[in-house]
N, C-alpha and C positions, 0 to 999 in steps of 0.2 A: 708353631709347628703342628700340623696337622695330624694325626694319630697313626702310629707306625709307619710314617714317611721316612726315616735309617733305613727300616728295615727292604722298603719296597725301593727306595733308592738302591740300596747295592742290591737288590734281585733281580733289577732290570740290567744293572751293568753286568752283571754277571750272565744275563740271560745273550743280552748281546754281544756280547766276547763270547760266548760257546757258539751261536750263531754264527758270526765269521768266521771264528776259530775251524768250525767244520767244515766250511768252504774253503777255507787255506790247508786245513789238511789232507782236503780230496784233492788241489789240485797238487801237490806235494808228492802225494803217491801215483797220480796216473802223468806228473809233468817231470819227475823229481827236481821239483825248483828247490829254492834256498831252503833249510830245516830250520831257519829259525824261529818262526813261531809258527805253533800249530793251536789244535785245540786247546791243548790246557794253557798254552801262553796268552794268548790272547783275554780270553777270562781272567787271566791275572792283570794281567797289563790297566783295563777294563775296572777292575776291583781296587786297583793305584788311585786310578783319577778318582774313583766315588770316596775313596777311605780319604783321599787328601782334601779333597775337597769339604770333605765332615768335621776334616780337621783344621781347617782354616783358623777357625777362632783362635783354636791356639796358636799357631804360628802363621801369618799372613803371608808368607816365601813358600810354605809348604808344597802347596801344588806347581808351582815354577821348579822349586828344586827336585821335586820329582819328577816331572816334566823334563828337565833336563837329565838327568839322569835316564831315562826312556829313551832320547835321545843319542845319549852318548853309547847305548847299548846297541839303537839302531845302529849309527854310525861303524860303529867297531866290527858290526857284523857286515857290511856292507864293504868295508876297507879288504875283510877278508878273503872273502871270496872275490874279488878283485886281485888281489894277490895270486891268489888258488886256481886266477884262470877262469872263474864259472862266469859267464855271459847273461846278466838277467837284468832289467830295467828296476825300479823301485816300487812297483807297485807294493808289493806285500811291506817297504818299509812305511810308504805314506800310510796304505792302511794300519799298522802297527800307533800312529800317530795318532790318526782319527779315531780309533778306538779306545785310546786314554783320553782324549776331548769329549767323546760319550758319555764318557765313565763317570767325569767329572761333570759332563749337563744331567747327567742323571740326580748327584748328588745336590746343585746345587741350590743354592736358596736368592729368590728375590730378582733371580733372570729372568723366570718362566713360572709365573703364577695363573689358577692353581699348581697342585702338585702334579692332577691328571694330566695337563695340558704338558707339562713340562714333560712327564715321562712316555705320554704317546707319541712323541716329535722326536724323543732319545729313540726307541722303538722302528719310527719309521725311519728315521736317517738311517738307522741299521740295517736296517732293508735293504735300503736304496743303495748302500756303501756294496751290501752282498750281492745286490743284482751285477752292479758296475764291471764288480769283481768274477762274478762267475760265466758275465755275459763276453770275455773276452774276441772268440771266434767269432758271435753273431754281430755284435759293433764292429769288430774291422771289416766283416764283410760289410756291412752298411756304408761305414766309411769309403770303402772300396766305388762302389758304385753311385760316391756324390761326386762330382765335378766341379770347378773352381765357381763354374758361372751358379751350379747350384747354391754353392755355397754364397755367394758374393746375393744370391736373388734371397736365401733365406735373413741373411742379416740386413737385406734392405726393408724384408716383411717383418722382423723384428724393432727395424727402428721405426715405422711406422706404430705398430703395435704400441711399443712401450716407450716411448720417447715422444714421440710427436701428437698422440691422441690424448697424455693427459692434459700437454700443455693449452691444449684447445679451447677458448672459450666456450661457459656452459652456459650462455641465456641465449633466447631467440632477438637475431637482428634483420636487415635488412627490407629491402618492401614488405609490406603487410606481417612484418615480425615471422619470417615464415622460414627462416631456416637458423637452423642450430647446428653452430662452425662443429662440436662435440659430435652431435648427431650423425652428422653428415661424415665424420671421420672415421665414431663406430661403425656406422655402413660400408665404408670402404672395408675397413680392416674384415668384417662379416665375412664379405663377400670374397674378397682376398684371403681369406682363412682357409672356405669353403674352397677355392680354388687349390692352393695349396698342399690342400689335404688330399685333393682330387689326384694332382701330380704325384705325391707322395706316395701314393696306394700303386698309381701305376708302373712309377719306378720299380718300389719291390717287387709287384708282380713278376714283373718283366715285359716286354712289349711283345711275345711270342704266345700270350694266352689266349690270345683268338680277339678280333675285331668286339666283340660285341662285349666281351670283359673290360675294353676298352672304352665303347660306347656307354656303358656304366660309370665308370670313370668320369669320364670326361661329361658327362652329363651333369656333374658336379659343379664344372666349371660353367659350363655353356654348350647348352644343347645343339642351339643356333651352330656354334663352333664346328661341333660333331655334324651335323647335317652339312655344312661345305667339306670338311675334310672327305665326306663319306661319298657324297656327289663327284670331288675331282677324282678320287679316284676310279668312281663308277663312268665316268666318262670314256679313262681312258681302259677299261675294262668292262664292259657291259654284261657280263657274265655274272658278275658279282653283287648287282642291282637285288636281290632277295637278302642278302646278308647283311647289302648298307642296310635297307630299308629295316633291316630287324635291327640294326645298330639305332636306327633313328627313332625308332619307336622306344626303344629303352632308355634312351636318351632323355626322349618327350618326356615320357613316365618319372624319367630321376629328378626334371623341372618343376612336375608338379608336386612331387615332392619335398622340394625345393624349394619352392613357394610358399606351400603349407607350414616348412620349417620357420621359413623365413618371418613369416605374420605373426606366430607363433610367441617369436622372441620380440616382436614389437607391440603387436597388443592381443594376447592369448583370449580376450572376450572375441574376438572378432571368429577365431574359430572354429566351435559348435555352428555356426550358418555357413562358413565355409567350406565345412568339411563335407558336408554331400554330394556336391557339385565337384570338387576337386575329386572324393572317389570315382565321381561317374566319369569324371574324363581319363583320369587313371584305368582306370577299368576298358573304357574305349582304348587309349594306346596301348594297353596289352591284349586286348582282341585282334587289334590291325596289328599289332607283330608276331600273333601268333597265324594271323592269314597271309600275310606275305609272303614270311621268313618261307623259305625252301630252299634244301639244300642242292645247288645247281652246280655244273663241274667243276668250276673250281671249289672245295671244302676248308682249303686254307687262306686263307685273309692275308691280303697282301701287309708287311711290319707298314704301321702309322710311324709318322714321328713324333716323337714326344719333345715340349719343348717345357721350360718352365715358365707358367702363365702369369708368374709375380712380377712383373717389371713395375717401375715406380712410375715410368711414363703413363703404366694403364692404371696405377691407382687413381692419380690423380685425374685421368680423364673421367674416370667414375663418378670420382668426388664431385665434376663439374657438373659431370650428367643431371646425378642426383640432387644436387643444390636446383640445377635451374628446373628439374620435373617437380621438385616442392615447391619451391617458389608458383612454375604454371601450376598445379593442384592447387594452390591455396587460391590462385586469381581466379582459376577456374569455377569452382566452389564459391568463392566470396559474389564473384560478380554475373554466373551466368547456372547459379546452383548444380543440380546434381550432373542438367545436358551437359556443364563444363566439364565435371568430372569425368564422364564418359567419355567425355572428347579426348580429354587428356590421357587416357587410361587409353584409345585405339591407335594415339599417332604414336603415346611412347612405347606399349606392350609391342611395337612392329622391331623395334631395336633392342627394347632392355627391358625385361618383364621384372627381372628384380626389384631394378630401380626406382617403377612404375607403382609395383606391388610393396614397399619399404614405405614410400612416402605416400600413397593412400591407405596404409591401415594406419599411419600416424595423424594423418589431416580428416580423415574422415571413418563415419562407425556405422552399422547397423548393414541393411540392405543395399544402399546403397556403396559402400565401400565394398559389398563382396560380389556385384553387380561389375562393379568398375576393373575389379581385379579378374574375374573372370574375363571382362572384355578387350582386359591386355593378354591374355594367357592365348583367347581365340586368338588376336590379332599377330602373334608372335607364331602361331600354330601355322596361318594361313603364311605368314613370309617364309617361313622353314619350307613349307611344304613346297610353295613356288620358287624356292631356291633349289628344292631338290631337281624340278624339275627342268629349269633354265640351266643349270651346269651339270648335271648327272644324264641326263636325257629323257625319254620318256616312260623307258623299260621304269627307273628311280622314279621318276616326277608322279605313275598315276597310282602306284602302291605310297607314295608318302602323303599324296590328296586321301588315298584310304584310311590313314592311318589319322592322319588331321581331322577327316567328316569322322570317323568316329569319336576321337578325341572332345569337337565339338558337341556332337548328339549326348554325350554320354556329358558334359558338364550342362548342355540345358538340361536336360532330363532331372539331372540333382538340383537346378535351381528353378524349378516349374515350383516344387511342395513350396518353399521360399517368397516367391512371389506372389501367390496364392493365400499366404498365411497373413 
């Protein structure tokens, strides 16, 4: 036993039973819910589990029978006012529960070693028990505004996540040993995260915060994406051509940061060399959105639709993507050196600069990998911008060529010092 572990055990239970405690007694007086445990109860309750639990040795039933008993008190109080007429769910009885389980992992020996370990997690589950608890209104509002299909897309990115990615095989197979089933799965999920999260943000906002909060967003997912949406409706609106265009240039910009994210989490050597280049094109897409953008008659942005971007059908077209852009990288590379990777890096950066950019900072390093990445970044620049301009029209098409040439200028310009060196 580690030296005054009694004593810091019941100070924690105790700490966290007045913790809740006080959240149960604020909502008591401004909700007047059930009175049966407030501050001082709960720190009791809290101080049951730690003291029974100390007392184990001597009686091995200890903490079950007081457990039950905690129980039977809930219960009794729960019968009553049910009786009395008062209308209230069980929150405050489960929490009543979880807080003698505290009490007792606070105390206990030989679960959760060391003792620090054991009593920082008593600590944080108290937290998390109080957030739960005092987050009432903001969680149902949340809930409020998920939908079945949200719901049904988020457990399909969870089974993906935690179900299906560990079972994955982790060695490289297939021709030239160049794809890793694991690999290619974290990529998916990455990518699907990063989406995800994109939709997430936009939900809460709300879709009424203006186009270009939006364009932020959704730049998350797919810039590419944001430049058709921002085009059809600039077609059927040609007024509105200065706002796409500022959407698409925030867009571009959230890419390139994006990118940077992305190499980042794959091989963090790779970028100190990348990083100049990516500023300077960053730096160009926020030039050409701030020479576009004008505010023309229309000032309110027609509502986007939002849809949820997780469907399992686009995981796995991902997944395919990216298997077979490794696989080409690697033949690429192997058998026609660096022109291969270059090659590879302009046909695939025209569709999927992620994907492009994932498996060349894994297959390959130095200049050459940040050459190739950039040359998918150009080449997804240049289809964006001729997509703006084939469906949005021309007013859209020669501000998003502006926004692109600067884009470009500004990522040579950062990889002149680079090649030079």
């Amino acid at each position: 036993m580690e030296p005054f572990e009694p004593h810091l055990s019941l100070l924690t239970a105790l700490a966290v039973g007045l913790l809740v405690g006080l959240e149960r007694e604020q909502v008591q007086d401004t909700q007047g819910g059930s009175k049966f445990a407030g501050i001082r109860t709960y720190p009791i309750i809290a101080l049951l589990g730690a003291l029974a639990t100390l007392l184990e040795p001597a009686s091995m039933w200890l903490p079950l029978v007081v457990l039950g008993g905690v129980i039977a008190l809930v219960a009794i109080n729960y019968a009553s006012d049910v009786r009395a007429g008062r209308d209230h769910g069980i929150t405050s009885e489960a929490s009543v529960l979880a807080i003698y389980l505290l009490g007792a992992l606070a105390a206990s020996r030989g679960v959760l070693e060391p003792m620090s370990t054991r009593l920082i997690l008593t600590v944080a589950l108290a937290v998390a028990l109080t957030f739960l608890l005092s987050s009432k209104q903001w969680l149902h509002g949340i809930a409020a505004k998920v939908s079945r299909e949200d719901f049904y897309s988020t457990v399909k990115f969870l089974i993906v996540a935690v179900i299906v990615l560990p079972l994955l095989p982790r060695e490289e197979m297939g021709p030239l040993d160049a794809i890793n089933p694991f690999s290619v799965g974290l990529m998916v999920v990455m990518i699907a995260g990063l989406s995800f999260a994109g939709y997430v943000a936009m939900r809460l906002l709300g879709t009424h915060r203006g186009a270009l909060v939006q364009a932020a967003v959704g730049g998350l997912a797919s810039s590419t994406a944001v430049t058709i949406a921002f085009a059809n409706r600039t077609k059927h609106n040609p007024e509105l051509a200065p706002m796409a265009a500022g959407g698409i240039a925030i867009a571009s910009s959230i890419m390139i940061i994006r990118v940077a994210v992305l190499v980042a989490l794959v091989k963090i050597s790779l970028l100190p060399s990348l990083a100049i280049p990516l500023a300077g094109a960053f730096a160009g897409a926020v030039l050409g959105g701030l020479l576009v953008y004008r505010r023309g008659v229309s000032q309110t942005p027609t509502k986007m639709e939002i849809k949820n971007p997780f469907e399992l059908g686009s995981a796995v077209r991902f997944g395919i993507v990216f298997a077979v852009i490794l696989l080409a990288t690697k033949a690429a590379k192997e058998y026609l050196g660096n022109q291969g990777l270059y090659l590879a890096a302009l046909i695939a950066g025209g569709t999927d600069v992620d994907a492009i950019s994932l498996s060349t900072a894994k297959q390959a390093s130095g200049t050459p990998a940040v050459v190739a990445i950039l040359i998918a970044v150009a080449a997804n620049t240049i289809v964006k911008s001729s997509l703006a301009l084939a469906i949005g029209g021309r007013a859209l098409g020669k501000r998003a060529f502006l926004i692109g040439g600067l884009i470009l200028v500004g990522g040579a310009a950062g990889l002149v010092p680079l090649v030079l060196s």
